[in-house]
Every structure is written in structure tokens, then in C-alpha cells.
MARVEX-25612 format. One record per atom (N, C-alpha, C, O): x, y, z negated. Coordinates in steps of 0.001 Angstrom, whole numbers, plus 500000, padded with zeros to 6 digits. Layout:
BEGIN
XYZ...
This chain:
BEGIN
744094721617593179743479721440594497743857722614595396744307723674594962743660722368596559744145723502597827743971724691597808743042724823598604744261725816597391742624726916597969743535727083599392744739727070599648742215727256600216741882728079601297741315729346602089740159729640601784741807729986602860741055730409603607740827729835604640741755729578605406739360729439604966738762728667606386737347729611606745736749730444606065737156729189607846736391729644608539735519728633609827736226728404610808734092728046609873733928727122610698734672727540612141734942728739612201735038726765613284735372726294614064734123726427614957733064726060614449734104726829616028732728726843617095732759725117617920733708724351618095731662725020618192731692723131618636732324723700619928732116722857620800732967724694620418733900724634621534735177724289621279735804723333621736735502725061620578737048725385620136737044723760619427737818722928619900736254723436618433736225721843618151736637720771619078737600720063618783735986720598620169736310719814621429737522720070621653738249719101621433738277721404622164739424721233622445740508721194621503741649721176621964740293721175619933741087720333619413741331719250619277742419718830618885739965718296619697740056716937619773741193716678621418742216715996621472740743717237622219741692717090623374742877717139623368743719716453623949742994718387622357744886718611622264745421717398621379746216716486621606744673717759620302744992716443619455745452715042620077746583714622620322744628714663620189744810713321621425745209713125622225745419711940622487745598714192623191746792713996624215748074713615623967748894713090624721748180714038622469749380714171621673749773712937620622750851712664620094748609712372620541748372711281619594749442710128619652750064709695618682749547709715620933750538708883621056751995709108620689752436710044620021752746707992621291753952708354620839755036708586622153756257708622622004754381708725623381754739709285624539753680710228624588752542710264624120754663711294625573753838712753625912752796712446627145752887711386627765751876713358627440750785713048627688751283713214629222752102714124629349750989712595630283751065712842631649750784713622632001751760714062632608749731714495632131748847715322632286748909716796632338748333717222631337749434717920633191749958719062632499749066719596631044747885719252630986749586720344630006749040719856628990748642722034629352747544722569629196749510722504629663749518724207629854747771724575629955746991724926629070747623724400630988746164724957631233745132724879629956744409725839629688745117723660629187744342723772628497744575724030627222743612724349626525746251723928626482746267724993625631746174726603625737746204727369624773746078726896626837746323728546627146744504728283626642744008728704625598743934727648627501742546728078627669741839728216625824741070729027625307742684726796625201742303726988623667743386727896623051742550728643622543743901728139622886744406729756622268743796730831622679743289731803622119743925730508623688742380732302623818741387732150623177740933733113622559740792730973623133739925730992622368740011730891620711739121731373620010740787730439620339740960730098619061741507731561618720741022731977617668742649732705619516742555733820618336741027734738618905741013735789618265740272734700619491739270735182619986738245735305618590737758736276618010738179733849618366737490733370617146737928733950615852737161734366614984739542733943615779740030734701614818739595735983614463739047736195613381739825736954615395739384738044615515737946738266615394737401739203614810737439737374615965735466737783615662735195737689614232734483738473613605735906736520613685735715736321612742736210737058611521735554737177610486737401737536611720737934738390610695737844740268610446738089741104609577737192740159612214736875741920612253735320742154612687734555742801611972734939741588613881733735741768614509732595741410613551731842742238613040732542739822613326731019739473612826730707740159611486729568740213611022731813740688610888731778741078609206730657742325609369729671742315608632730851743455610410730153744209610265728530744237610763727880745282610728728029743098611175726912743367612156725591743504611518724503743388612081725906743872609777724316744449609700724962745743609259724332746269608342725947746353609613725908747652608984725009748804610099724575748617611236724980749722609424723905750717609393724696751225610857725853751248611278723152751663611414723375751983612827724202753478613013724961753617613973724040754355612228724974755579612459726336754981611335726774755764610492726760753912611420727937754341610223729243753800611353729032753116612354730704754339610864731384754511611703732295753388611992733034753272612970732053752146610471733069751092610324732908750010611660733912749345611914732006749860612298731737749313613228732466749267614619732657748239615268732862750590614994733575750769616291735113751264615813735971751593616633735268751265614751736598751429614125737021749890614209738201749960614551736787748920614118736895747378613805737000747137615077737842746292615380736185747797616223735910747013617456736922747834618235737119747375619360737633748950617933738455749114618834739754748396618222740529748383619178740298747889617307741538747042616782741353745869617132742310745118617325740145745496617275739874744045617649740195743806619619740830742935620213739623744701619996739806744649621762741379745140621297741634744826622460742448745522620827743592745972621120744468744607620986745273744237621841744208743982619885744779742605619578744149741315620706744767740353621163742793741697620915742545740342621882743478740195623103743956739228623697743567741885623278744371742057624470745582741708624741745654741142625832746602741816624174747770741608623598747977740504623116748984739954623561747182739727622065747307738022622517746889737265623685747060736054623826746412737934624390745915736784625448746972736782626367747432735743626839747612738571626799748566738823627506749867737759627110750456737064627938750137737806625758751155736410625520751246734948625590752277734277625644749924734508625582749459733446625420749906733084627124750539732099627504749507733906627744749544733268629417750641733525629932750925732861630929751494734413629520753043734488629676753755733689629113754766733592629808753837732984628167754769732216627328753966730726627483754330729916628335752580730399626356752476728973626578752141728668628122752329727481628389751634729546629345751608728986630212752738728387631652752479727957632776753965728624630943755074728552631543755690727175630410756679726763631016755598726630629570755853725657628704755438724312629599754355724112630148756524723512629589756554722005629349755464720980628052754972721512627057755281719352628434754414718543627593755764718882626571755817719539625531756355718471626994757542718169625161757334719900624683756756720124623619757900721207625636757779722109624685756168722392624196756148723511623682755500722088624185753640722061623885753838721670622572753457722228621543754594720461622746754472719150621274754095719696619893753296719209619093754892720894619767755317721796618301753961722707618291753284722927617286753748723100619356752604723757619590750957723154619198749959723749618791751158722004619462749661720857618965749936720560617546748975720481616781751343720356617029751162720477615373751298721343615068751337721308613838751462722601615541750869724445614705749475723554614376749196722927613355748316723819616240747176723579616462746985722780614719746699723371613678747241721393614897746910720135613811746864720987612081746012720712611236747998722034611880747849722320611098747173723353610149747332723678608972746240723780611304745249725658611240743947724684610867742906725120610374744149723541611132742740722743610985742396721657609956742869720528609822741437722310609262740641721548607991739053721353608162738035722022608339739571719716607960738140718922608114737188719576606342737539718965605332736560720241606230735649720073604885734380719966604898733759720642605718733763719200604109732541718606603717731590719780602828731611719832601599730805720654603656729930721793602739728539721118603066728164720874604213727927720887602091726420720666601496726328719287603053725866719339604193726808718565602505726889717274603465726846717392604788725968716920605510728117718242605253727765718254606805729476718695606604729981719693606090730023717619607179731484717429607885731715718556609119730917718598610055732714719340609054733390719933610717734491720539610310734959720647609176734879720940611373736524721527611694736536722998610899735475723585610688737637723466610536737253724764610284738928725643610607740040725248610258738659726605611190740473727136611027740705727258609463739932727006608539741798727648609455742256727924607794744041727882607551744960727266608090743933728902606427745382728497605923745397728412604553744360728609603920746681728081603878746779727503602489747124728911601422748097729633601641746192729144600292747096730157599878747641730110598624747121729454597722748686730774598481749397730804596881747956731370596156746990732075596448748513730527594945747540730769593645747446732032593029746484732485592408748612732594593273748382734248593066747401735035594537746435735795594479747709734798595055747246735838596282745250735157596302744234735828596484745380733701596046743605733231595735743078734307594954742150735023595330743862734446593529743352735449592127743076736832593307742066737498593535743989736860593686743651738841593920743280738919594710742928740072594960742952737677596015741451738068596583740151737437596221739189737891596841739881736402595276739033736662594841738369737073593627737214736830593279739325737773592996738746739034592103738469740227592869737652741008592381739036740532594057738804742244594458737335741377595368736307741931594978737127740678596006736143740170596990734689739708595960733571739912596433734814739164594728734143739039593693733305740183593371732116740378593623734386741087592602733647742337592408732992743010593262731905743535593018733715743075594589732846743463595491731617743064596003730948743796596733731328742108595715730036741013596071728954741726595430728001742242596013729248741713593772728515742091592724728292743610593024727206743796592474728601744593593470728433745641593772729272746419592746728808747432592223730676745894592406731269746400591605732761747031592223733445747837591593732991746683593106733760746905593612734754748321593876734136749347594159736009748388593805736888749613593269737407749716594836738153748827595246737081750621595571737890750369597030739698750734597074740509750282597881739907751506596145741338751266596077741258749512595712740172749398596281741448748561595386741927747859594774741133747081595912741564745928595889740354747186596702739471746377598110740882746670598953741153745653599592741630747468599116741968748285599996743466747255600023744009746693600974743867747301598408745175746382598218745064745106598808745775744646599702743872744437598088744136743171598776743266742734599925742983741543600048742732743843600959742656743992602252743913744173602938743807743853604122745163744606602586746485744342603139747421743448603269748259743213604139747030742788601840747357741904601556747203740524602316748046739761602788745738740479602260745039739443603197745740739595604762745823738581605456746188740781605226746257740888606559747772740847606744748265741086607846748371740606605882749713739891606279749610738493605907750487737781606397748872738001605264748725736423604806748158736127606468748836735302607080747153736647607109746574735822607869747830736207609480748158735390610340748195737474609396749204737591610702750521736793610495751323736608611411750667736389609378752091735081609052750797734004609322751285733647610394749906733424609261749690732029609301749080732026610703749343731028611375748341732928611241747608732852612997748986733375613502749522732323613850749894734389613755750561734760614465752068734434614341752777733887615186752366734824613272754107734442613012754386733138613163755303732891613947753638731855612417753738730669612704753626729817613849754144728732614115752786730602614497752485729825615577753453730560617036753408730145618195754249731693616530755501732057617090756448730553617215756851729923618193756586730315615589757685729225615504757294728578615826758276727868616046756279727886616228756393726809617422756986726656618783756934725630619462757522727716619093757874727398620429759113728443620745759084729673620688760006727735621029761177728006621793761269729014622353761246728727623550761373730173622221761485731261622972762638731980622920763333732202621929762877732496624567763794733005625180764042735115624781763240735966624396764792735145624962765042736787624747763963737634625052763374738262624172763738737678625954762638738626626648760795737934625796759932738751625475760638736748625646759300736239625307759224736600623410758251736874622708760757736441623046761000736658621556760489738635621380759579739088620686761252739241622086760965740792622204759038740672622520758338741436621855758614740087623129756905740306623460756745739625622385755875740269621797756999738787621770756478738549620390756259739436619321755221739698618714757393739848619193757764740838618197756875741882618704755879742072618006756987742561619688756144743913619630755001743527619543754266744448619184754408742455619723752686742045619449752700742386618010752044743250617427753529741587617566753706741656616185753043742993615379752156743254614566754116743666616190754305745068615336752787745771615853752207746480615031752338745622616830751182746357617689749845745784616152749172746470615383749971744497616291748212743674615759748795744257613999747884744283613172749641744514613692750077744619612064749338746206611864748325746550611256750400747016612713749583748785612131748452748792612925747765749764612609747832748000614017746705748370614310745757747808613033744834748545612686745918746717612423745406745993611032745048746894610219743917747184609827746718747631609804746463747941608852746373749677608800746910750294607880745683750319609826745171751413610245743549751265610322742737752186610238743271749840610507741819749780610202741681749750608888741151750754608412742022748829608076741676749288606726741723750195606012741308750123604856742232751254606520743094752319605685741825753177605998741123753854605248741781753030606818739822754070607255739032753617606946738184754331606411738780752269607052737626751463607219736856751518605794735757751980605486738037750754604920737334750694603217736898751924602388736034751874601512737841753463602888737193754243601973735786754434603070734900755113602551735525754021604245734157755056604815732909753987604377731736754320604544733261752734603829732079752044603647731168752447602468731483753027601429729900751975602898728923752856601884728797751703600566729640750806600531727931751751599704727831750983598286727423749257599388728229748331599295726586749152599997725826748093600559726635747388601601726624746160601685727439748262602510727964747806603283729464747198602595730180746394603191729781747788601158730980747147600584730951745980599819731894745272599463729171745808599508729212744841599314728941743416600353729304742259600139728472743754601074728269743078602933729699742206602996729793740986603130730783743178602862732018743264603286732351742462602909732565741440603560732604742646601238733558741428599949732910740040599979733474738965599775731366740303600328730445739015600354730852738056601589730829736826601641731209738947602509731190738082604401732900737412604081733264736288604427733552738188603524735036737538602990735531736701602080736647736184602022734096736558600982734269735802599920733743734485599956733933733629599092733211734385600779732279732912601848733359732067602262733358730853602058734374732752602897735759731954603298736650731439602172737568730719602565736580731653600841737339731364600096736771730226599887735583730048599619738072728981600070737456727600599651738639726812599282739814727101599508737900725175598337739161724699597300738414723372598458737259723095598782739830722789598823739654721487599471739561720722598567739402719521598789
């Protein structure tokens, strides 16, 4: 069976996958300029990414501890910097060049059924090795067992799995010219060491409670379709 990483979908970002989706559904392109409202759902959708993978993790940690605004300044650096691309590149795109762009969209999205209640969720697919070694380091960590060297590995790990499936992939969707390929790339390079400069601080400063907060808020996302 699948494993995943997913994460629910907000009933916003939901709606406008049904929109993109369906504009697209047919087998002619949609009349309609299609730009405005993928720009408007990609902001939102890596917005979500980001809350979800940096912001919401920390919000019961302890009011003097430092992992909090360490997270929130990598997170405003990347929102920034994707949005800046998002409105430079998909908002200058054609319905046909979009097309590739709504099956990225089609493919970040998994319908799953938790404790009888159906919805959307982002997500990507992962090798059966990389499932094991995050959820053994995210496991232990739950349990309050957790080794932060070995949190730390496959906290890097994880953060090239998810910048190839939110960012690199959804590069290859779309046709890009010299100058939009170069703003790719340096996003690239910007959201990667800003990533992985947060972890590198982040995991040794967390305390026993907050590491387990951590492995627990990450180990929630691990799921078998």
C-alpha cells in the first residue's frame, strides 16, 4: 500500500482545487483566463505548506524558548520568495501552458478516509526506505525517546523529500524560459539552506517535551492509503 506524507487541505484551498480541477476536466481548455486563479491557489497552497511544515508544529512550545522565531523567520523568507515566483511566472502563462500545471495540482492531492470523514489532503508518495527512517526517528521521538542527532538526519532528509515534491516538481510543470529557469533555481537554493539552517539549530535547542511535540506533530502526517 502507498505510504504518504499528507496533510489536511483547508476547505479553501479544497474549493479551489475543485475549480482548477474542473476547468480542466474536459477535453478542451477552459475559456476562461485560468492565471488569476491559479496564482491565487498557489499562494495559497505553499502558504499552507509552510504553516504546516514550520509554523503550526511549534505553537505550544514554551514561551521563552527560541525554536519558535527561528522557524518563523525561514518560513516568512520562503513565503516570500514563492509568492514572488508564483506571480512572475504562473501569472504570465497561457490555458494550454496551465494544463501541466493542474496535473502537478491533481497530483499533490489525496482523497483519504480518517475515522469516517472523507477530504482532500496535500501529500506526496514515499519510498519504503525513507517511510522506515522517518518513522522510526519520528516514533521514538513521540515516545520521548528520541536521539536528536538521528531527529536531525531524517529532518534533512524529510526536507529534500518535501522541496523535490512541493517545489522541484511543480518547477517541471511548466515551460520555462532562461531568466524564470535562473529564479527558479535561486528559490531553490534560497528555501533549501534556509531549511536546512533551521534544523541544524532548531533540533539540538529543543527541550525533552518540545521534542517530543515535534516527532508527534510530524508523525500524525505519516499515512498508508
Amino acid at each position: 500500500m502507498p505510504k504518504l506524507f499528507a496533510f489536511p487541505a483547508s476547505q479553501a484551498l479544497r474549493e479551489d482545487f475543485e475549480a482548477i480541477l474542473m476547468a480542466y476536466a474536459g477535453k478542451t481548455l477552459p475559456t476562461a483566463p485560468q492565471a488569476p486563479v491559479v496564482v491565487d491557489f498557489a499562494q495559497r497552497y505553499s502558504d499552507e505548506i509552510v504553516d504546516a511544515l514550520m509554523l503550526n508544529l511549534m505553537k505550544g512550545a514554551d514561551a521563552d524558548s527560541a525554536a519558535p522565531k527561528a522557524l518563523e523567520t525561514v518560513a516568512g523568507i520562503i513565503k516570500g520568495t514563492v509568492h514572488a515566483l508564483i506571480r512572475q511566472v504562473l501569472g504570465k502563462l497561457s490555458n494550454a501552458e496551465l494544463k501541466p500545471v493542474a496535473d502537478y495540482i491533481a497530483s499533490r492531492r489525496a482523497e483519504l478516509t480518517r475515522e469516517g470523514v472523507t477530504q482532500d489532503y496535500i501529500s506526496f508518495q514515499l519510498a519504503e526506505s525513507d517511510y522506515k527512517l522517518l518513522h522510526g526517528a519520528w516514533s521514538k521521538g513521540a515516545a520521548g525517546e528520541g536521539d536528536k542527532e538521528e531527529m536531525t538526519r531524517a529532518m534533512l532528509r524529510f526536507t529534500e523529500l518535501a522541496i523535490a515534491a512541493f517545489y522541484e516538481d511543480s518547477a517541471k510543470a511548466i515551460k520555462l524560459g532562461f531568466i524564470a529557469r535562473n529564479m527558479f533555481s535561486v528559490g531553490q537554493v534560497a528555501i533549501s539552506k534556509g531549511s536546512k539552517t533551521a534544523i541544524n539549530r532548531l533540533i539540538p535547542s529543543l527541550r525533552p517535551r518540545e521534542m517530543q511535540d515535534f516527532a508527534s506533530y510530524f508523525l500524525s502526517m505519516l499515512q498508508v492509503a
